[in-house]
C-alpha positions as CSV (number, residue, x, y, z in Angstrom):
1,X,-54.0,-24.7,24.8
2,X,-54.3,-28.4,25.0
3,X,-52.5,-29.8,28.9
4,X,-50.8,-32.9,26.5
5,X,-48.4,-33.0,24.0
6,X,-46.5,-29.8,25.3
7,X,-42.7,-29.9,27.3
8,X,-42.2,-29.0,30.8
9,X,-41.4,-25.8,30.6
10,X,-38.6,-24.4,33.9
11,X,-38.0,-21.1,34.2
12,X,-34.9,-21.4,35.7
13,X,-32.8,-23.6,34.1
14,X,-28.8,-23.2,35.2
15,X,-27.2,-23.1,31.9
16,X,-23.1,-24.4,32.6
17,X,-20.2,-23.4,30.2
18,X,-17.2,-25.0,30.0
19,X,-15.1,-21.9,31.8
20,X,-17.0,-22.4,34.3
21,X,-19.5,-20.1,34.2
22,X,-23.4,-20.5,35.1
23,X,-26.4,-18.7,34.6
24,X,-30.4,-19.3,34.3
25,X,-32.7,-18.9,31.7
26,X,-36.1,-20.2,31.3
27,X,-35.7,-23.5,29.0
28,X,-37.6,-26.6,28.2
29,X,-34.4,-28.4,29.7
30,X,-33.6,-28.4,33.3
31,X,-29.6,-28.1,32.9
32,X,-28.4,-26.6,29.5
33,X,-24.1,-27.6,28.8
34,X,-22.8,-24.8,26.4
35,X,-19.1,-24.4,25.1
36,X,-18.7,-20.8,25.1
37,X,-20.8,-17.7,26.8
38,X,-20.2,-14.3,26.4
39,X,-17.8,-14.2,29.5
40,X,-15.2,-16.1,27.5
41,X,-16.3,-15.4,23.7
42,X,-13.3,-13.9,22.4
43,X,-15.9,-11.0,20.6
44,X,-17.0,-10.0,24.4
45,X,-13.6,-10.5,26.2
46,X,-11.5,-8.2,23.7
47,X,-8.9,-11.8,23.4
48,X,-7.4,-13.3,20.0
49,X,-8.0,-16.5,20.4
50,X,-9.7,-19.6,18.1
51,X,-12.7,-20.5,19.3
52,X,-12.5,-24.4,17.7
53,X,-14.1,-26.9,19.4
54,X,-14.1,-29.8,16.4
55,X,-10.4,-29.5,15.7
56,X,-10.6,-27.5,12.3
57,X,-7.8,-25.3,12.9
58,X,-5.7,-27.2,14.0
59,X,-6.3,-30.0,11.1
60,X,-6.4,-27.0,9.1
61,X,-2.7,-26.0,10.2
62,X,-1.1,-30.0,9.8
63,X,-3.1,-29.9,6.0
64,X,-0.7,-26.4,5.3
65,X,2.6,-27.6,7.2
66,X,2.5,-30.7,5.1
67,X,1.7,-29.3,1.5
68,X,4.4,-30.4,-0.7
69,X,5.6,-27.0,-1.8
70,X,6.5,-26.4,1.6
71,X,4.4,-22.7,1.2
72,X,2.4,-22.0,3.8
73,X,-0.9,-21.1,1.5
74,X,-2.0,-23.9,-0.7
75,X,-2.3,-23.4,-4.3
76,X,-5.9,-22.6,-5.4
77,X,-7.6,-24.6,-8.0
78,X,-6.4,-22.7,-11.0
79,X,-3.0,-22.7,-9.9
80,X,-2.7,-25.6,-10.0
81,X,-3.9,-26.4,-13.4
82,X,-1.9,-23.5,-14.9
83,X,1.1,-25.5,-12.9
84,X,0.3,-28.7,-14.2
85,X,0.1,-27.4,-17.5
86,X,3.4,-26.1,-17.4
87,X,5.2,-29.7,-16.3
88,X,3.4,-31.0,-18.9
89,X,4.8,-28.6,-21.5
90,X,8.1,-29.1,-20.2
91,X,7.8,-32.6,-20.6
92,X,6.8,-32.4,-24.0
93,X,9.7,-30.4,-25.1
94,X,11.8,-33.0,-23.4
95,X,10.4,-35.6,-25.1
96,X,12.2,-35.9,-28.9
97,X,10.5,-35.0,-32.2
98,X,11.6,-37.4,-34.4
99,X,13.4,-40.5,-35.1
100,X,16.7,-38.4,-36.1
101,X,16.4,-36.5,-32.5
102,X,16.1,-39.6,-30.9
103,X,19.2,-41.6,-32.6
104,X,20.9,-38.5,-31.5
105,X,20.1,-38.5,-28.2
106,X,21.2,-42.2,-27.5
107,X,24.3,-41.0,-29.4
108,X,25.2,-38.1,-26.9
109,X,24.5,-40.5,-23.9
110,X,26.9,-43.7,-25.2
């Protein structure tokens, strides 16, 4: 094994989570900062909790309260088409035929 080109190796490197808790490992860094452990995992502790620490649930959450159906699942990709489809079909039939149709219409309105 050649003595350059390889890290500094500590065996016992304190490794800090955020709920406080510590523990040592052997590591090529001297102090390791983790999020989560497996005393506050929710998979260890038995909890029901989200373990986000980017903000994706909560973004996530705003994206569904402010869809504009008001639903809280938003419509998936072939929903949508098939409801697009349908406004535009109604439109269509909306719309008049003909020449006669639309006389008509101007007629009813006046």
């Amino acid at each position: 094994m050649k003595a350059v080109g390889h890290p500094k190796y500590y065996p016992d490197a304190v490794v800090k989570c955020a709920c406080g808790n510590t523990f040592t490992v052997g590591s090529t860094k001297p102090v390791i900062s983790v999020e989560i452990c497996a005393a506050c995992h929710p998979f260890f502790t038995g909890e029901m909790k989200f373990v986000d620490t980017m903000g994706r649930v909560e973004r996530f959450q705003q994206k569904m309260a402010q869809h504009p159906s008001g639903t809280a699942m938003a419509l998936s990709k072939r929903a949508r088409k098939q409801l697009k489809r349908k406004q535009e079909e109604e439109a269509e039939a909306a719309r008049p035929k003909s020449l006669k149709e639309m006389f008509d219409k101007i007629k009813a309105a006046a």
